[in-house]
Backbone as CSV, one residue per row, in Angstrom:
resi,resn,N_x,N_y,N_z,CA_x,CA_y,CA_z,C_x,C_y,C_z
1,UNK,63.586,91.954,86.615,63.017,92.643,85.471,64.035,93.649,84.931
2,UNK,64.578,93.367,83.573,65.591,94.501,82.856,64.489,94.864,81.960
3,UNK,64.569,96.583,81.811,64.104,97.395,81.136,65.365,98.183,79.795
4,UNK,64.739,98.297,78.798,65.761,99.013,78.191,65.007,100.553,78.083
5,UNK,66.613,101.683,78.346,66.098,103.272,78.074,66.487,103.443,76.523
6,UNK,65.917,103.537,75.639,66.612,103.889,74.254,66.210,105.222,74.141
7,UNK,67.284,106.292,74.203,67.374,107.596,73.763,67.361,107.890,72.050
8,UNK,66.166,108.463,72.454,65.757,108.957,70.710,65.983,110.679,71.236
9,UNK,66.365,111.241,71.681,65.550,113.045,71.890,66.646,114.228,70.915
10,UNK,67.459,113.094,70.852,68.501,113.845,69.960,68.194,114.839,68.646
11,UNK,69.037,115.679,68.301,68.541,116.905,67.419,68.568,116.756,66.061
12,UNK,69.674,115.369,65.587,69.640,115.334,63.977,70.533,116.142,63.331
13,UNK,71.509,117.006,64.194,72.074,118.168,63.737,72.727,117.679,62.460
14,UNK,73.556,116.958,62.459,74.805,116.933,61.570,73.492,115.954,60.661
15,UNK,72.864,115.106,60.679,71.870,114.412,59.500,71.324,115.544,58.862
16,UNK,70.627,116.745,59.528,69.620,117.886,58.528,68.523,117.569,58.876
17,UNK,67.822,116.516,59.204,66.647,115.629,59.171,66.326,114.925,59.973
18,UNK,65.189,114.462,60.889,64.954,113.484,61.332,65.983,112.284,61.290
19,UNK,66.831,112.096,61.791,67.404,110.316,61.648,66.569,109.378,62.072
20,UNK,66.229,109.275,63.003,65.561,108.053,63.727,64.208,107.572,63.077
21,UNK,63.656,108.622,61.819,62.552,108.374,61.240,62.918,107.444,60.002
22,UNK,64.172,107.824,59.709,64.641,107.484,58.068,64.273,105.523,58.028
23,UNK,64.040,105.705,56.955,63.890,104.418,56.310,64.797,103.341,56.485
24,UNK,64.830,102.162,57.250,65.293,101.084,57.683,65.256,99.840,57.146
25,UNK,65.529,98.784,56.357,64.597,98.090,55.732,62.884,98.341,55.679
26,UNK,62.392,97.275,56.084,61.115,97.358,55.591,60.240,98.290,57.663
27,UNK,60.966,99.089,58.647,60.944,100.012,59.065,62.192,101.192,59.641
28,UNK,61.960,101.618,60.306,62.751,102.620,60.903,63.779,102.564,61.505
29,UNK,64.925,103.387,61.535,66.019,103.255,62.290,65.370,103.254,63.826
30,UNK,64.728,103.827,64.387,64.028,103.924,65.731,63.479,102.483,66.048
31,UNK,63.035,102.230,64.426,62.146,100.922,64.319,62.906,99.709,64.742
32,UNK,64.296,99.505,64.022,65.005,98.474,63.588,65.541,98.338,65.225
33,UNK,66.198,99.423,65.939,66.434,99.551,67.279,65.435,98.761,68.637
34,UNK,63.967,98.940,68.436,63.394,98.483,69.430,62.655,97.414,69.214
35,UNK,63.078,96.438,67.684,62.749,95.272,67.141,63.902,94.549,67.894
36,UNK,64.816,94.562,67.674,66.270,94.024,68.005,66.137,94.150,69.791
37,UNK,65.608,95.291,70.314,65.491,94.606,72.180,64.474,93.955,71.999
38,UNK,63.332,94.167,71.564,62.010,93.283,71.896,62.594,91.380,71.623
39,UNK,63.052,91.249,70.391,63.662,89.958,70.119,64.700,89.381,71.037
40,UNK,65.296,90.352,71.651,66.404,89.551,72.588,65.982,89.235,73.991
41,UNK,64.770,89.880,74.199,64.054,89.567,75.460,63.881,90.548,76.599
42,UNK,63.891,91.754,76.280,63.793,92.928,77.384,62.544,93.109,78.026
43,UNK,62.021,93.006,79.602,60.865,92.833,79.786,60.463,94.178,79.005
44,UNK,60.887,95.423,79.117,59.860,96.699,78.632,61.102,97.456,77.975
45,UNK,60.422,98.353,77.112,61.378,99.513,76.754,60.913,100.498,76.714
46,UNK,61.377,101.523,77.282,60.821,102.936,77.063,61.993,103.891,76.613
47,UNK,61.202,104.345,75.170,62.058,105.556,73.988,62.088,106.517,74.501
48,UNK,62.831,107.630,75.178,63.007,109.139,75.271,63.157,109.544,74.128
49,UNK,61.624,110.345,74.059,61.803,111.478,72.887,62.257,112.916,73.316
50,UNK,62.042,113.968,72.123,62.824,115.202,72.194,62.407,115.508,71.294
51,UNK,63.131,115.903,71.044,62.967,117.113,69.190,62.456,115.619,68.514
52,UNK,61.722,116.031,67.237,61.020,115.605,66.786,60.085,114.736,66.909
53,UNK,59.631,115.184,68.151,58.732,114.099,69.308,57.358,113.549,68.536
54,UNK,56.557,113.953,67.539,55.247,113.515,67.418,55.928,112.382,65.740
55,UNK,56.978,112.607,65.554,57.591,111.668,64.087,58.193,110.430,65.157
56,UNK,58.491,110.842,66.235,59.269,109.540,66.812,58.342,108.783,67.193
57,UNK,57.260,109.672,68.085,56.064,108.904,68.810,55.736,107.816,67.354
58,UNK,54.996,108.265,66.831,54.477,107.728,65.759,55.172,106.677,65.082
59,UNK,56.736,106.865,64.678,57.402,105.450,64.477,57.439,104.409,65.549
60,UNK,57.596,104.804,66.754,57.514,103.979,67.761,55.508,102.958,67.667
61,UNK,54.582,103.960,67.760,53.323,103.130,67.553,53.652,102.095,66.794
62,UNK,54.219,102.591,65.387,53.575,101.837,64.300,54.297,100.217,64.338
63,UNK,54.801,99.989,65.405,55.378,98.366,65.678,54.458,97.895,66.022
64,UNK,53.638,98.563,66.804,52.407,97.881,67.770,53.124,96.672,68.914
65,UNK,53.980,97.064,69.340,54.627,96.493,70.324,54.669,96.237,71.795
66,UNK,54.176,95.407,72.536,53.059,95.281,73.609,54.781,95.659,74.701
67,UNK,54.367,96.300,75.556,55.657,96.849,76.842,56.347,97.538,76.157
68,UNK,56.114,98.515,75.201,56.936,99.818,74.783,56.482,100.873,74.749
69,UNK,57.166,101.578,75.062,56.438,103.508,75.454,57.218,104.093,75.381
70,UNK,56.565,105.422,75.193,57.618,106.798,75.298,57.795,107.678,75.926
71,UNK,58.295,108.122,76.447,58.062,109.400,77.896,59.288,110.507,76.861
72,UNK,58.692,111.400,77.743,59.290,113.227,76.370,60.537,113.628,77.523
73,UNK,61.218,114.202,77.039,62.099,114.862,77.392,62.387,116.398,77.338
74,UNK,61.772,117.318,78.545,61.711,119.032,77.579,62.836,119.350,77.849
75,UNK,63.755,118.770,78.155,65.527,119.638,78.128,66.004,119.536,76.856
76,UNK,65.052,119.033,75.995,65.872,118.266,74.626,66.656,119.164,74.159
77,UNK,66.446,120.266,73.798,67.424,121.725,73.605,68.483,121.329,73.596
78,UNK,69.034,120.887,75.140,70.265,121.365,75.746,71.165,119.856,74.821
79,UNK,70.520,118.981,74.347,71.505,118.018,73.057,71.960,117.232,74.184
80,UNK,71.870,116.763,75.966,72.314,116.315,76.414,71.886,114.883,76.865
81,UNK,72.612,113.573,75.990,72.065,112.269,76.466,72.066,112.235,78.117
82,UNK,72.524,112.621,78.614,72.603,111.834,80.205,71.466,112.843,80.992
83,UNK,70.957,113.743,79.804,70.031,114.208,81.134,68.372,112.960,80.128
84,UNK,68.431,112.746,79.625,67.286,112.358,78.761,67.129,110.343,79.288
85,UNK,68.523,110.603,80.010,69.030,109.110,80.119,68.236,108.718,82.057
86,UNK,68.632,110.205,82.378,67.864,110.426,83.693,66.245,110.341,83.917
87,UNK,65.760,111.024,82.536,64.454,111.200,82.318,63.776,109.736,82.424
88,UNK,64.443,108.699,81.409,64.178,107.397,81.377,64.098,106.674,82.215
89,UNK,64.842,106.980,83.372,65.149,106.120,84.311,63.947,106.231,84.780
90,UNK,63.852,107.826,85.489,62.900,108.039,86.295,61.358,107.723,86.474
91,UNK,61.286,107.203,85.070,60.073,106.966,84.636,59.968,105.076,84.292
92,UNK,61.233,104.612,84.823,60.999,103.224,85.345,60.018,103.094,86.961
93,UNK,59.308,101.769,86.534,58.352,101.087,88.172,59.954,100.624,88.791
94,UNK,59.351,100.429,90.101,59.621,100.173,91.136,60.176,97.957,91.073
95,UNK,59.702,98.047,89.778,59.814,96.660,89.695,60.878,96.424,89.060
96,UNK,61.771,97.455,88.204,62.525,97.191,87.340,64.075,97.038,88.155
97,UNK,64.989,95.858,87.741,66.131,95.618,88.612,67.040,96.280,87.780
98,UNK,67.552,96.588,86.615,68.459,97.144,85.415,67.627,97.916,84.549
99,UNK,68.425,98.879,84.198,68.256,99.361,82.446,69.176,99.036,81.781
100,UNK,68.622,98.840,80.635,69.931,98.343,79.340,69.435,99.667,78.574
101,UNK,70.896,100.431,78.697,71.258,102.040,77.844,71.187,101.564,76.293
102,UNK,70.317,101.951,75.687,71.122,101.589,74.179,70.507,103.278,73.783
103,UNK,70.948,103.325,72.296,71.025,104.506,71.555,70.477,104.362,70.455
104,UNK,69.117,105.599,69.963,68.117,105.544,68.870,68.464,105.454,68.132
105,UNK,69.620,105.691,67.592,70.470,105.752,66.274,71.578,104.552,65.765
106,UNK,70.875,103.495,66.852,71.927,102.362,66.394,71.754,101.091,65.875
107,UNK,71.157,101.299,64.712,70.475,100.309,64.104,71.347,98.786,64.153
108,UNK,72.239,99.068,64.015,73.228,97.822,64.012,73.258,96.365,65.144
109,UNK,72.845,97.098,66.100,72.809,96.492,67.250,72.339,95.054,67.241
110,UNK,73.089,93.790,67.323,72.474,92.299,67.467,72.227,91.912,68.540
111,UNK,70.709,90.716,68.323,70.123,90.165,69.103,71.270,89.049,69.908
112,UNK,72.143,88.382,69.268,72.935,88.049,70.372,73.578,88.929,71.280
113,UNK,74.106,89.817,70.892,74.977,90.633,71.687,74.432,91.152,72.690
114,UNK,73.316,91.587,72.765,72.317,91.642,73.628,71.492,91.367,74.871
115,UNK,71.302,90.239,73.611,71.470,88.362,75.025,72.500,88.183,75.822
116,UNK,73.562,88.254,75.208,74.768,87.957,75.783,74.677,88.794,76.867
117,UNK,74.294,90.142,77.121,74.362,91.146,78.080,73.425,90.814,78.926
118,UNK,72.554,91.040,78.864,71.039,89.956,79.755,71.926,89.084,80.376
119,UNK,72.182,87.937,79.683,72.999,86.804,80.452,74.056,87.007,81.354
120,UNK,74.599,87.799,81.428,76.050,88.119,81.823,75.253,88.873,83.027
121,UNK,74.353,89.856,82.822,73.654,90.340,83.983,72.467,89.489,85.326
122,UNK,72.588,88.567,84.441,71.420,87.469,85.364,72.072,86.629,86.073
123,UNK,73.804,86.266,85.505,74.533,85.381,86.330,74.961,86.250,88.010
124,UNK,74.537,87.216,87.629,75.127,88.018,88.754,76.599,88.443,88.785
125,UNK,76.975,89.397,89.807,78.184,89.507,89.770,78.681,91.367,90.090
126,UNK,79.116,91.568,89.120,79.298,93.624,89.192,77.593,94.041,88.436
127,UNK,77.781,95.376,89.007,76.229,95.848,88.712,76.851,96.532,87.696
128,UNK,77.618,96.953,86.962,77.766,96.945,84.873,78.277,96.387,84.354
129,UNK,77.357,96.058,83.360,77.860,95.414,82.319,77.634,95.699,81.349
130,UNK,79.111,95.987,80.455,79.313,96.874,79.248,80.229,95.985,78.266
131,UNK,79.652,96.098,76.876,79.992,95.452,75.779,81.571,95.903,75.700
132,UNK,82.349,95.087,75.099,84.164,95.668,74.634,84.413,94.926,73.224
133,UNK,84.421,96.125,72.305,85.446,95.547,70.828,86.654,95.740,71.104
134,UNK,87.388,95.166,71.021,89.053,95.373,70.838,89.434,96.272,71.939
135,UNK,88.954,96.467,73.024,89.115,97.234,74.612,88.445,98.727,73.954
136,UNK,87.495,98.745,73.393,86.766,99.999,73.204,85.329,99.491,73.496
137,UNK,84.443,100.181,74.943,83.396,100.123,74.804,82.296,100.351,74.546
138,UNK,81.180,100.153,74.420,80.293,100.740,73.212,78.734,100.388,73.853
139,UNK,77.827,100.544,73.557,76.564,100.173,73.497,75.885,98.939,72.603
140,UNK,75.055,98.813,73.734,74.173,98.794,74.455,74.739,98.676,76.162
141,UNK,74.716,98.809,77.174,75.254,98.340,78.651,74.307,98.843,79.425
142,UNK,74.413,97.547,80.377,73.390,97.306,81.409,73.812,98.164,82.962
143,UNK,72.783,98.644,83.463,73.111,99.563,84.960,72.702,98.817,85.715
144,UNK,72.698,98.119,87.107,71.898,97.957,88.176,71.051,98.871,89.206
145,UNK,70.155,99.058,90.072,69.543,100.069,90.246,70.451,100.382,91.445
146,UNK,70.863,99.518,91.843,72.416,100.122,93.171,72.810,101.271,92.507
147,UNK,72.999,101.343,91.422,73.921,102.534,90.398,72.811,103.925,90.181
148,UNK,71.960,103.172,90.100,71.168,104.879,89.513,70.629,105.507,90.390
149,UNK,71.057,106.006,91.267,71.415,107.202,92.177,72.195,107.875,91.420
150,UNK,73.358,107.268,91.196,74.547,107.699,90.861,74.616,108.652,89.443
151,UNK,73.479,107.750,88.631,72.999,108.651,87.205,72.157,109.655,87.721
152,UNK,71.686,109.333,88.198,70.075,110.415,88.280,70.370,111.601,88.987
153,UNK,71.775,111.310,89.657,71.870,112.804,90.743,73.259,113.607,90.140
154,UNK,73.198,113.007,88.689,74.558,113.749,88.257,73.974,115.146,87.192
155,UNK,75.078,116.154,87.576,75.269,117.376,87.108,75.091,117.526,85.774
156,UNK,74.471,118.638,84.861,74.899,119.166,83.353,76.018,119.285,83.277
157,UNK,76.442,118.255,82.104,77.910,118.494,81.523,78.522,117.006,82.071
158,UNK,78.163,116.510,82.932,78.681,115.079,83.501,78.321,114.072,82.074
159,UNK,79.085,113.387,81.596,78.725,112.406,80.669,78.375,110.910,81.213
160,UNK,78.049,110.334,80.044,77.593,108.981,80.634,79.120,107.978,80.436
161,UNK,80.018,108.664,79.685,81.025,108.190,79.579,82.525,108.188,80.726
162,UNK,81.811,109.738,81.498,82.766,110.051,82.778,81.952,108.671,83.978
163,UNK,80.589,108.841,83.735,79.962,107.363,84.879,80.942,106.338,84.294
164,UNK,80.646,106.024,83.153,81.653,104.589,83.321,82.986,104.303,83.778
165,UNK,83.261,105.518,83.382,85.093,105.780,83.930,84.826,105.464,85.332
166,UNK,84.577,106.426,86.036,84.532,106.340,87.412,83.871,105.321,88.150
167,UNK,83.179,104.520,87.169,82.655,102.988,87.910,83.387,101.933,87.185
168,UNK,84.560,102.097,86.600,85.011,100.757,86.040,85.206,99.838,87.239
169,UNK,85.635,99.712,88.120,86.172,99.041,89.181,84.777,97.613,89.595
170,UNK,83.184,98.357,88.859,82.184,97.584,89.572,81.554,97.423,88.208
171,UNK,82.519,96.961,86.950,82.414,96.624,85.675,82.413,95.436,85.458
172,UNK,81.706,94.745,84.557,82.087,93.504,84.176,82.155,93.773,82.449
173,UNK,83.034,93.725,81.542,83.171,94.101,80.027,83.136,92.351,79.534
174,UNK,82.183,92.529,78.646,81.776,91.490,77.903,82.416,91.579,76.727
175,UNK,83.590,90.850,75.912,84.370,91.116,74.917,83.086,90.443,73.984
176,UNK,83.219,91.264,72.527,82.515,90.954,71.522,82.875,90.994,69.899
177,UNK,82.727,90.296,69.037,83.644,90.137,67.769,83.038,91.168,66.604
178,UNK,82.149,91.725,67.669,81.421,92.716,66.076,81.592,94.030,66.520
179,UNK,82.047,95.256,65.604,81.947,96.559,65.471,80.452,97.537,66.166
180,UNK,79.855,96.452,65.903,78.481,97.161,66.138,78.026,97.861,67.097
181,UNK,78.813,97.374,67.957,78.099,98.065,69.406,78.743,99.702,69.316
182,UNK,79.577,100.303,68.613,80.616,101.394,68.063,80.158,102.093,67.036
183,UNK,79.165,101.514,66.529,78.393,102.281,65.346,76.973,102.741,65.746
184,UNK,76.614,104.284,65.043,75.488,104.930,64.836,75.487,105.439,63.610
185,UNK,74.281,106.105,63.365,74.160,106.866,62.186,74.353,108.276,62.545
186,UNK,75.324,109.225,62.239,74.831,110.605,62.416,75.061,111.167,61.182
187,UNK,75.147,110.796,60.426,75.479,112.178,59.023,74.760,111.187,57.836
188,UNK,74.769,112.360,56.817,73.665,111.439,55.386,75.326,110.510,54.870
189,UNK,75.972,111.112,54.917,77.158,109.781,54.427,76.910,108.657,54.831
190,UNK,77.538,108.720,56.646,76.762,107.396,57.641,75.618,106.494,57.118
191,UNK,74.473,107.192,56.798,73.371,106.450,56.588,73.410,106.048,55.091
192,UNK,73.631,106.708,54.084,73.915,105.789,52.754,74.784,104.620,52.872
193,UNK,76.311,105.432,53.369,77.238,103.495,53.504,76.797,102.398,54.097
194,UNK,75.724,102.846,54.974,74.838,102.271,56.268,74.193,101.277,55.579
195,UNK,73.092,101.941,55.011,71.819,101.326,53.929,72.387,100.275,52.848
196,UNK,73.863,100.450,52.666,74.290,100.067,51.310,75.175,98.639,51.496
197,UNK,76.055,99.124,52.854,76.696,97.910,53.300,75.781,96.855,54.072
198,UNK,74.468,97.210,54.332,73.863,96.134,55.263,72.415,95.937,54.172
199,UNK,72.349,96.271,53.329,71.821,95.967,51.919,70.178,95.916,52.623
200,UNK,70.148,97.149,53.253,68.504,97.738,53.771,67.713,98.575,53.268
């Protein structure tokens, strides 16, 4: 059983506004995010909210999406994904073998690429597996639960980017031909070129 954690708790700073609420095609950037795991086949997903917790809750309902939930995050303050990333975990069953990390703000994200990660994780092999454009890696990537000790007992200020460093060795990088996994929205620029180049 792979679960995905999608971190929504983030502050919006540099947007002004809600991001994860903003208008997506015909739903939400939050929306467009947990359409794209549900389609690629994730048994469950659970959104970490934060700051703007009752606009996220509420975009999240309005899919009506059977194995998706939200669990809150009160450190949200501190702006830190890897503690919100901990929160998620923790609030996985006992049944779940992986989380697939993805990020509320990444609308871009494809259902193959996705798959492809699922797959790459079901053949077995290293317990991560992390997407690579052009040797830059990016999101969405899969943890095994061998590993999350390793998240869950790490310090403020530890990134999720120092975990990967220090676990490349028990990596498997899935090369991929699209940008996407490298893109979010954080600023109103971002999200107009966003809206405009993907004609949403």
């Amino acid at each position: 059983m792979i679960a995905a954690v999608v971190l929504a708790a983030g502050l919006s700073t540099r947007m002004g506004r809600p991001k994860l609420i903003l208008p997506w095609g015909s739903t939400t950037i939050i929306g467009q995010v947990i359409a794209t795991l549900v389609r690629a086949g994730l048994d469950e997903v659970v959104v970490v909210t934060g700051a703007s917790r009752a606009e996220v809750e509420a975009a999240v309902r309005e899919g009506h999406w059977e194995a998706v939930w939200t669990v809150f995050n009160p450190r949200y303050p501190l702006d830190d994904m890897l503690i919100s990333l901990q929160v998620g975990m923790a609030a996985l069953g006992n049944k779940v073998e992986a989380a697939l990390v993805a990020l509320g703000d990444q609308p871009f994200i494809e259902v193959e690429i996705v798959r492809a990660l699922l797959e790459a994780y079901r053949a077995g092999g290293k317990p991560l597996i992390v997407p690579s454009y052009h040797l830059h890696r990016g999101h969405p990537w899969i943890v095994d639960r061998s590993l999350w000790l390793d998240l869950l007992s790490a310090t403020l200020g530890t990134t999720m980017r120092d975990f990967l460093h220090a676990h490349s060795q028990q990596t498997t990088y899935i090369p991929v031909e699209s940008p996407s996994i490298l893109r979010d929205v954080d600023t109103p620029e971002d999200y107009t070129r966003s809206t405009s180049l993907y004609d949403v």
